[in-house]
Each structure stands twice: as structure tokens, then as C-alpha cells.
C-alpha positions in Angstrom: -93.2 -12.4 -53.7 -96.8 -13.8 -53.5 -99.3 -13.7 -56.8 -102.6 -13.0 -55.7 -104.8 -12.7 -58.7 -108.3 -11.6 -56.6 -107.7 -11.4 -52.9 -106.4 -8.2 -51.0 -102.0 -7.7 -51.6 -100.5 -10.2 -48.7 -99.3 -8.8 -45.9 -95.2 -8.0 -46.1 -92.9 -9.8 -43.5 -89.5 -7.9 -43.2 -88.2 -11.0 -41.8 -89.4 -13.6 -44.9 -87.1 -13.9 -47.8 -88.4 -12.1 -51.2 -87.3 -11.4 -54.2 -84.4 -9.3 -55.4 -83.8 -8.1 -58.8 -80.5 -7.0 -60.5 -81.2 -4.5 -63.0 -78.2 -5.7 -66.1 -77.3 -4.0 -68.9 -78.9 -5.2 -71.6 -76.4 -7.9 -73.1 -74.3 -9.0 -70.1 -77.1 -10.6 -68.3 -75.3 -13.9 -68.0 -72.1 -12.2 -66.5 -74.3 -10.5 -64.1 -76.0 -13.8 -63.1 -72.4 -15.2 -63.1 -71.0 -12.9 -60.6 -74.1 -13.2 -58.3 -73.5 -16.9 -58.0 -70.0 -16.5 -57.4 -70.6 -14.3 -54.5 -73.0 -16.7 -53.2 -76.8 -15.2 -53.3 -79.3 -17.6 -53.1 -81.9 -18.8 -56.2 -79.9 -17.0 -58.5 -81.8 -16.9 -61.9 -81.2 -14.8 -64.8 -84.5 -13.5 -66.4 -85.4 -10.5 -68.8 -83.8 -7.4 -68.0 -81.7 -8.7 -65.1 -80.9 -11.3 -62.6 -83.2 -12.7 -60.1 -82.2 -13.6 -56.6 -84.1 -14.1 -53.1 -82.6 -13.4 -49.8 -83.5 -10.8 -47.0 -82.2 -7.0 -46.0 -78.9 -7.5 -45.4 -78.7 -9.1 -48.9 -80.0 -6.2 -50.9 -77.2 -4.6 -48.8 -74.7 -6.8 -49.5 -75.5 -6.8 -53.1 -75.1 -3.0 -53.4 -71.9 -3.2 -51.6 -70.0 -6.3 -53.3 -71.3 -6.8 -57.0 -69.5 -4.8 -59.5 -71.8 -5.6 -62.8 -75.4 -5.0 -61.4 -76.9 -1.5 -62.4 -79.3 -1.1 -59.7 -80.8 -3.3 -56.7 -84.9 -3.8 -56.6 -86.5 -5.1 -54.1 -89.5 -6.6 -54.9 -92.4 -5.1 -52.0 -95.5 -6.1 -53.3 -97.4 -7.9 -56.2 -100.9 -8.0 -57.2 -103.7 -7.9 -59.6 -105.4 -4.5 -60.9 -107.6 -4.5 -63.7 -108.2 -0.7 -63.3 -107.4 2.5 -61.8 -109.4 2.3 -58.8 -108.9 -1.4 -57.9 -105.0 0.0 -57.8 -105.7 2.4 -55.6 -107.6 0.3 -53.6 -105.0 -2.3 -52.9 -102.1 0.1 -52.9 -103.7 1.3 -49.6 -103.2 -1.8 -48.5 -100.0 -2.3 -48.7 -97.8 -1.9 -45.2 -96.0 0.8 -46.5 -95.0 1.8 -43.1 -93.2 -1.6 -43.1 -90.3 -0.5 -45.3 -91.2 3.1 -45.7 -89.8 6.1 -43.1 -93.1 9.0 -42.7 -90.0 11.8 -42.7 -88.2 10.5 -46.1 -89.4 11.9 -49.5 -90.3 9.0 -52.3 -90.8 9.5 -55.7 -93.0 6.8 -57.9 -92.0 5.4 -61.3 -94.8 3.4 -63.2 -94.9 1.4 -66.5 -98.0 -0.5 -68.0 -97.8 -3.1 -70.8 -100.1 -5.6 -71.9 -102.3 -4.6 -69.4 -106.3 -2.5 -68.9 -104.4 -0.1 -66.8 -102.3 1.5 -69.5 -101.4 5.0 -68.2 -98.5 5.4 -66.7 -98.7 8.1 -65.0 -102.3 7.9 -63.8 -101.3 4.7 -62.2 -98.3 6.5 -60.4 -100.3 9.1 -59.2 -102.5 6.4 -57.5 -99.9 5.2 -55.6 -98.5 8.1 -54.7 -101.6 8.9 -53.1 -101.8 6.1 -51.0 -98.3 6.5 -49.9 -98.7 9.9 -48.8 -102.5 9.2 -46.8 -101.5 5.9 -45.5 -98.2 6.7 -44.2 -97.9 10.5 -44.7 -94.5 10.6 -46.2 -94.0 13.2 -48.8 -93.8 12.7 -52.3 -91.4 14.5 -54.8 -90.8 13.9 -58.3 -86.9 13.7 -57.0 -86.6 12.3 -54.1 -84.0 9.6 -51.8 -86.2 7.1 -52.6 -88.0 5.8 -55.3 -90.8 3.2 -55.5 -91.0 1.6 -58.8 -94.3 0.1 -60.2 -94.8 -2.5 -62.8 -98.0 -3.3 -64.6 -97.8 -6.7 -67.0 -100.5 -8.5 -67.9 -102.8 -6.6 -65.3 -99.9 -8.0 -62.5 -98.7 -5.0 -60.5 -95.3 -5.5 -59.2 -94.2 -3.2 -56.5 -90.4 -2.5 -56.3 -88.0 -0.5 -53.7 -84.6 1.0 -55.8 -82.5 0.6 -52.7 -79.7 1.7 -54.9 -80.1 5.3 -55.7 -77.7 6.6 -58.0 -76.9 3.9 -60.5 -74.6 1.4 -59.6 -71.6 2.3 -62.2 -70.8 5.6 -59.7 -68.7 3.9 -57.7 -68.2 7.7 -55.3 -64.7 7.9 -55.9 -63.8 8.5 -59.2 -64.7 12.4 -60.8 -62.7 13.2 -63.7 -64.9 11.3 -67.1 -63.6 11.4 -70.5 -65.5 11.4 -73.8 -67.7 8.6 -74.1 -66.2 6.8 -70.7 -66.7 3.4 -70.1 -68.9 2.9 -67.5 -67.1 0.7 -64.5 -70.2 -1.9 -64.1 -69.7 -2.6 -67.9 -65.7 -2.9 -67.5 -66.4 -5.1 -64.6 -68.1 -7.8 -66.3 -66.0 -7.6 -69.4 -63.1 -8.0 -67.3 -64.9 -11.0 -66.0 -66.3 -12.5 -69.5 -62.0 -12.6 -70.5 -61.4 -14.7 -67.3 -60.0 -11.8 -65.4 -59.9 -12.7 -61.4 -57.3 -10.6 -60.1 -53.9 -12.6 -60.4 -52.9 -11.6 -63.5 -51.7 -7.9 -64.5 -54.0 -6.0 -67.0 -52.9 -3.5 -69.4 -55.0 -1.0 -71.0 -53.3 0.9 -74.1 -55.9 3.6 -74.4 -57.1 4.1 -71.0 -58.7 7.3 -71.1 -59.9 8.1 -67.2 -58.2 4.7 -66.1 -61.8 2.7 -65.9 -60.5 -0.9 -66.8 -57.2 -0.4 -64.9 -58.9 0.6 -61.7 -61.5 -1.7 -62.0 -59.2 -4.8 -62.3 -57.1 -3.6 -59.0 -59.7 -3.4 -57.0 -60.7 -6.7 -57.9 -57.0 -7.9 -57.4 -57.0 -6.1 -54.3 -60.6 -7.6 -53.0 -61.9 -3.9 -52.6 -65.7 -3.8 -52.2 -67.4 -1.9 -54.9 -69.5 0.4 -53.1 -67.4 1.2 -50.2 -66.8 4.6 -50.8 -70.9 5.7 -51.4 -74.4 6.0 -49.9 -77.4 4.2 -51.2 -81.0 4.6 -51.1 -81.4 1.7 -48.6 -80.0 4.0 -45.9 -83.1 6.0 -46.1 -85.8 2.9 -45.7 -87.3 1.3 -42.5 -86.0 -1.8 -42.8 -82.6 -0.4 -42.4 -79.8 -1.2 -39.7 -77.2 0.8 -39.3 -75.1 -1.6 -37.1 -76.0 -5.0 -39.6 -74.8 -2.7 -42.2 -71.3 -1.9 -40.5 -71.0 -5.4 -40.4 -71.1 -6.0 -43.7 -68.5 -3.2 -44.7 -64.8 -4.0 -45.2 -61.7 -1.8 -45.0 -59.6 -5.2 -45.6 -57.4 -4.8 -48.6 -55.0 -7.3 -50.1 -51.9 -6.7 -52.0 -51.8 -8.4 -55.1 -48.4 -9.4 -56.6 -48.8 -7.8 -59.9 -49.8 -4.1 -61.4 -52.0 -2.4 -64.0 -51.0 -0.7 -66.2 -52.8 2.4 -68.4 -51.6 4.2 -71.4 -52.7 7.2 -73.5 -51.3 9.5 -76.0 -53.5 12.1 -74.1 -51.8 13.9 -71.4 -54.9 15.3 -69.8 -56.5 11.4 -70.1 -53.3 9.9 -67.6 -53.5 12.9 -65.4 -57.2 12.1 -64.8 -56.8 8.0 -64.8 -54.0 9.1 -62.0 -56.1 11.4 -59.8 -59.2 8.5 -60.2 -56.8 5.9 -58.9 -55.7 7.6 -56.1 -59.3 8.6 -54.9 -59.8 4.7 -55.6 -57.2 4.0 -52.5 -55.3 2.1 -55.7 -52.5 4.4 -56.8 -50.1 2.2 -55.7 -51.1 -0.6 -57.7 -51.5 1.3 -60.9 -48.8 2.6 -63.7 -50.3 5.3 -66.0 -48.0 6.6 -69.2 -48.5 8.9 -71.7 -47.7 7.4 -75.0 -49.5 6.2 -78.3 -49.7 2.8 -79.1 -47.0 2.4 -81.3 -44.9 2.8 -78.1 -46.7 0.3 -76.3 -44.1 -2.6 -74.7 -44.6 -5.6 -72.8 -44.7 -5.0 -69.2 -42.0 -6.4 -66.8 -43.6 -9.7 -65.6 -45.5 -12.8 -66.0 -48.4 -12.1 -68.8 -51.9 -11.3 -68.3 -54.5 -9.6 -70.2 -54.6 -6.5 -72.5 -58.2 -5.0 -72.4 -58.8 -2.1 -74.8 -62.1 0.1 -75.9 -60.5 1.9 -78.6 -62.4 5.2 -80.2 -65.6 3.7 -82.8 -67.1 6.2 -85.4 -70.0 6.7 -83.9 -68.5 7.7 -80.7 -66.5 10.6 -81.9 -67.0 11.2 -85.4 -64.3 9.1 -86.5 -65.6 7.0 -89.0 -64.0 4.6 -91.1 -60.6 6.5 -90.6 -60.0 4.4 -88.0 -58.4 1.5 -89.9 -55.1 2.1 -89.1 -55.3 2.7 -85.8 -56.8 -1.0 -85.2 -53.9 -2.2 -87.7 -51.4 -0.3 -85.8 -52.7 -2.0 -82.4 -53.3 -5.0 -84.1 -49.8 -5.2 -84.9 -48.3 -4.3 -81.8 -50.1 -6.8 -79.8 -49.1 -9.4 -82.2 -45.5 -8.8 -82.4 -45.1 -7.9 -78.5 -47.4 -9.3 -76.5 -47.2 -13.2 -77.2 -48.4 -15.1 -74.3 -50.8 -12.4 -73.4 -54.8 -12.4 -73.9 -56.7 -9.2 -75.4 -60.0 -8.5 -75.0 -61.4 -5.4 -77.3 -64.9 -3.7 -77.4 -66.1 -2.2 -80.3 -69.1 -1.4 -82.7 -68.1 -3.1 -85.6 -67.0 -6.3 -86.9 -64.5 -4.9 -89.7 -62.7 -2.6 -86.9 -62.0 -5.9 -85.0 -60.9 -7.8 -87.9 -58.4 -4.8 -89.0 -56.4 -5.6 -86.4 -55.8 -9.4 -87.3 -56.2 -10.7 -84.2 -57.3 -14.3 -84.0 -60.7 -13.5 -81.9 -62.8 -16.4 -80.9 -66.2 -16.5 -81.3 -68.1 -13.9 -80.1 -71.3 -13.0 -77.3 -73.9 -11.0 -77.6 -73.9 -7.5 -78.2 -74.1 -5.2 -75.4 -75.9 -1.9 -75.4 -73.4 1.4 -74.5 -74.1 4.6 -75.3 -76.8 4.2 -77.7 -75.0 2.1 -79.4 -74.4 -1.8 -79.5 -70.5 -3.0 -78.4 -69.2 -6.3 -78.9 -66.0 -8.0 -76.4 -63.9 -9.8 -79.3 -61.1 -11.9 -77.1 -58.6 -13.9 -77.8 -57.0 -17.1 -76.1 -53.3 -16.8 -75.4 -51.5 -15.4 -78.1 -48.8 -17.4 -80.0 
């Protein structure tokens, strides 16, 4: 991505390598950046908001398909300087939107302005819708398949593609929610920030709709994330259908341990059972109906208990809580040596109710509204 600060927006290449940016959420940047290195994208750096990487098409694809912790997938078209309204305009026109763009697809246009002489948002929008639809004559729709993001900072326009869509955390094969369900791109990289890489079982004691279970087989099981949905990029110019079917994978492996889910809510297994058999997982997963004070040890070698137990703000619970974290606490002590836990939750006196001996702490992480903080443990004694 070129910064021109007078001359006309460079011409785009399709075949030249740009910038791609992984929207995070806010808190578990550095697991995101983690994750993209692992899978081995290219200039991986993590910056405000997200993670940067630079690669080509198939690499927006790929990243859509195989990262589990991004949010969304930006690819960065265009940048420039504007210092008002009708210089935008001017150099929006410019652009080769027929380059990435399809004349027959709708495109909606996002804007933001910050620091910058061009300061209304939706002014600035407007011009660029404009010059999409008289450049290129595609139509423009406040909802549409696609969605061209614009960013003024600074008076430096930056002109994005979502090739994403819906956000990243709907995987397209899981339907029944819970209250206040953890989203699976947030499970993904907590599972990752407790070490989790898919040969050790996971046990969740209050699973709700199975999120953290299912999440961690189809890790174990080396299940692509977004193999069971459509994203935006389908709908762009720069797409190819056969390069795309090349980067999709049915392969699945068969790990040697389970995960396990428990809930004293009925209607919370039923759903977590139904999710992991849309998942193509069922058979890797246990789900039981029982509250924790039941809770045992699975059969096996040890692994890692993973829990989001209910926080007042949440449901309305409050500081009656307590002794559900003691009771948990407890349990996890007294049956679970050799195991790690991992727990999110809003406050630090509900993690230190259950006595667990947490090492220090990252950053908070925004969910909900609120802000959740992973507490985890080493091995337990």
C-alpha cells in the first residue's frame, strides 16, 4: 500500500502483494499476531486494532479460511491524501475500482474521519459511493455483499475491501446460542494463550452451547475454521473459484483424546450436542448434564479445564456468586491435580474465590461490553 501525499492514488496491481489487516478483538492482539505467524503469513506485525500482514488474493482467502482468532479480513485497496471533500472525490474516481470490484454486485461504504480537515463521516462516504457507482456502475446499498471501508487519519485516506462479510466468530455451523455466549474467535485464542494445540483433552464444566469444547476439537482434529461458510471475497473481481477449491480441505484427523462439556442445564447440553454434530465433531465430544459439584476427572492423560463461569454483570448475579467460584475452586483442586485451568471472568475477587494459584495475568479483553480477564494456572499440584 503506497502513501502518496500529493500525486493522483497509484494504480492497483492485483498481482503485487499489499497489505492485509486482521481486525482483533480489542485485548488479544498478540494471540492474533501469534496465530498468523504460526500459520505462516508473511510481514506479520501487530499494530492498533489488529494484525498486519502482506501477501496476495489467495492469502486474504486463506486467512478467512484457516485463522480461528481474527474478526474480520481487510484488504487494504487504496491509500491517499484528501484534505477536503472534493479532492476525495476526485481521487476516489481514480481509483481502478473495476480492478477488484464486479459492476452486477451491490457495495455498501463505511467511513470514519479522525484527526483529519475532512471530518464528516458520512459526507465522505457518500463521495465515494458516488464514484463507485459512475466509474464502475455497481449499485450501492446501505446492506449490501460487499462493503468498502474508508479511513481518514491525519488527512490519509485508507481504502479497505471486508472480504469477510459476516464476522469471523460465525463459523456457519453452529445455531443454538446461550445467554451471553462466548464468541468462538475469542475461545480460540484463549484456548491458545493456555498453550492449547490439540493433543491434550479439554474439559469445560459449564459449557453452555459447547463453544470451548468444539473449538478445541476442531483444532485437535485440524478442521479449517471457515469451511462450512461463504465470505464476501466470493463476490469481488479478484476472485477464483478454482484457486479457492484449492485451498479448501475436507482432510480431518482423529486425535487420540476427547472434550468434554458439562452443565447443570439440560437445554445448555442438548444445544452444545446439536452444535457439535453440525461441527462434523460429535464423535470427539462428551456432553453431561450435571453441576459442578459432580464434576470428576476424566478417564485419561490430563489436559486443560477451560471455564467462563456466569459474572454479575452478565446475568444479574452479582456478588452471589462466591460460592459458586469456591465450589469450583474446590473441585478443581481436590480432583484435577496434574491438570491446567484457564478461567475468564470480570473480576479479580471472583478468580481469587476459587483459590486457585493463577499466574500472572494479560490484558483485559473486551466481551460483551464488558472487560474479561484469562486467569491460568500451571500444572496443578
Amino acid at each position: 500500500m503506497s502513501h502518496l501525499p500529493d500525486a493522483q492514488p497509484p494504480a492497483f496491481d492485483p498481482a503485487a502483494p499489499f497489505e492485509i489487516f486482521l481486525v482483533a478483538t480489542p485485548g488479544l492482539e498478540t494471540a492474533l499476531r501469534d496465530e498468523a505467524a504460526a500459520l505462516g503469513f508473511s510481514h506479520v506485525k501487530q499494530v492498533e486494532g489488529g494484525v498486519a500482514i502482506t501477501g496476495h488474493w489467495p492469502d486474504v482467502w486463506r486467512a478467512n479460511l484457516e485463522l480461528r482468532g481474527a474478526t474480520r479480513v481487510l484488504a487494504r485497496f487504496a491509500s491517499f491524501r484528501a484534505m477536503h471533500l472534493a479532492q476525495l472525490d476526485k481521487r476516489a474516481r481514480k481509483l481502478p475500482w473495476a480492478a477488484v470490484l464486479r459492476p452486477d454486485v451491490a457495495v455498501a461504504v463505511e467511513a470514519t474521519c479522525r484527526k483529519s480537515k475532512i471530518y464528516h463521516a458520512g459526507a465522505a462516504a457518500q463521495r465515494v459511493a458516488t464514484a463507485i457507482r459512475e466509474s464502475l456502475g455497481a449499485p450501492i446499498a446501505d446492506k449490501a455483499p460487499l462493503t468498502v471501508m474508508v479511513r481518514i487519519e491525519d488527512d490519509l485516506v485508507t481504502v479497505s475491501l471486508d472480504s469477510s462479510g459476516e464476522p469471523l466468530y460465525k463459523r456457519g455451523h453452529k445455531e443454538a446460542v446461550n445467554r451471553a455466549p462466548m464468541r468462538e474467535t475469542m475461545a480460540a485464542l484463549f484456548l491458545r494463550q493456555c498453550g492449547f494445540t490439540g493433543d491434550e483433552p479439554v474439559l469445560d464444566p459449564m459449557c453452555g452451547s459447547g463453544t470451548f469444547v468444539i473449538e478445541a476439537a476442531e483444532i485437535a482434529a485440524g478442521l479449517q475454521a471457515g469451511r462450512s461458510r461463504h465470505f464476501a471475497f466470493e463476490q469481488l473481481a479478484t476472485f477464483d473459484r478454482a484457486g479457492w477449491e484449492a485451498l479448501r480441505s475436507t482432510a480431518r484427523r482423529t486425535p487420540a483424546v476427547r472434550f468434554h462439556g458439562s452443565d447443570r442445564d439440560a437445554g445448555a447440553i442438548a444445544m452444545s450436542r446439536a452444535n457439535a454434530e453440525r461441527a462434523g465433531i460429535a464423535d470427539l465430544t462428551e456432553f453431561r448434564q450435571l453441576p459442578v459439584g459432580e464434576l470428576e476427572r476424566p478417564a485419561g492423560p490430563p489436559g486443560l479445564v477451560i471455564v467462563n463461569p456466569p459474572f454479575g454483570a452478565r446475568i444479574g448475579e452479582g456478588a452471589s456468586l462466591g460460592p459458586l467460584y469456591r465450589s469450583l475452586g474446590s473441585v478443581l483442586r481436590e480432583r484435577f491435580s496434574g491438570w491446567r485451568v484457564g478461567l475468564i471472568t470480570t473480576e479479580v475477587a471472583l478468580a481469587r474465590a476459587t483459590a486457585l494459584p493463577f499466574l500472572p495475568n494479560g490484558a483485559p479483553v473486551l466481551h460483551g461490553g464488558l472487560r474479561v480477564t484469562l486467569y491460568r494456572t500451571d500444572v496443578l499440584p
